[in-house]
Steps between C-alpha positions, in 0.01 A plus 500: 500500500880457536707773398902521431658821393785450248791701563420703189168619633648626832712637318290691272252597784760679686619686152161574428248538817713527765782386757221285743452188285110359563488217746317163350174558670500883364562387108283221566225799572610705241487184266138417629405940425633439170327494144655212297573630199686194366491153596821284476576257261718304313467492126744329223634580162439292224850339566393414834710755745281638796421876508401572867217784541550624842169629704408863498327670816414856491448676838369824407517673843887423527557577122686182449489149304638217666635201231512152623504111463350241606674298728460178725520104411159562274620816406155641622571561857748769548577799320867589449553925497692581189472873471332826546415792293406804584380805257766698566795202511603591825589866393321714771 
């Protein structure tokens, strides 16, 4: 799987979980250790404008959720970062 980390999810890593941003091949592994917990999708209103429902993946040993899109010409090979949570928003 291809990743690409948006500027807002570096971002929000460093804020959050720390100053040493993970390299691809480490939030590829901590995408594969993940639960899903939301696939992503694209749904529309009844007027026809697209809602995007960005992917959820729960890593309970880190304490975080990582959100993301699919990415890629089919939009099924990649995976584009978008953010991070953590249970404490980065607080600690």
């Amino acid at each position: 799987m291809k990743l690409h980390f948006t500027r807002h999810f570096e971002e929000r890593w460093v804020e959050r979980v720390g100053p040493r941003r993970p390299t691809r091949a480490e939030a590829e592994a901590i995408i594969r250790e993940s639960i899903q917990i939301q696939q992503y999708r694209d749904v529309y209103t009844p007027r026809g404008r697209r809602i995007t429902i960005l992917a959820s993946y729960w890593h309970p040993g880190r304490g975080l959720v990582i959100k993301g899109a699919r990415s890629g010409r089919d939009g099924k090979t990649g995976l584009q970062l978008v953010t991070v949570l953590t249970a404490d928003g980065g607080q600690a």
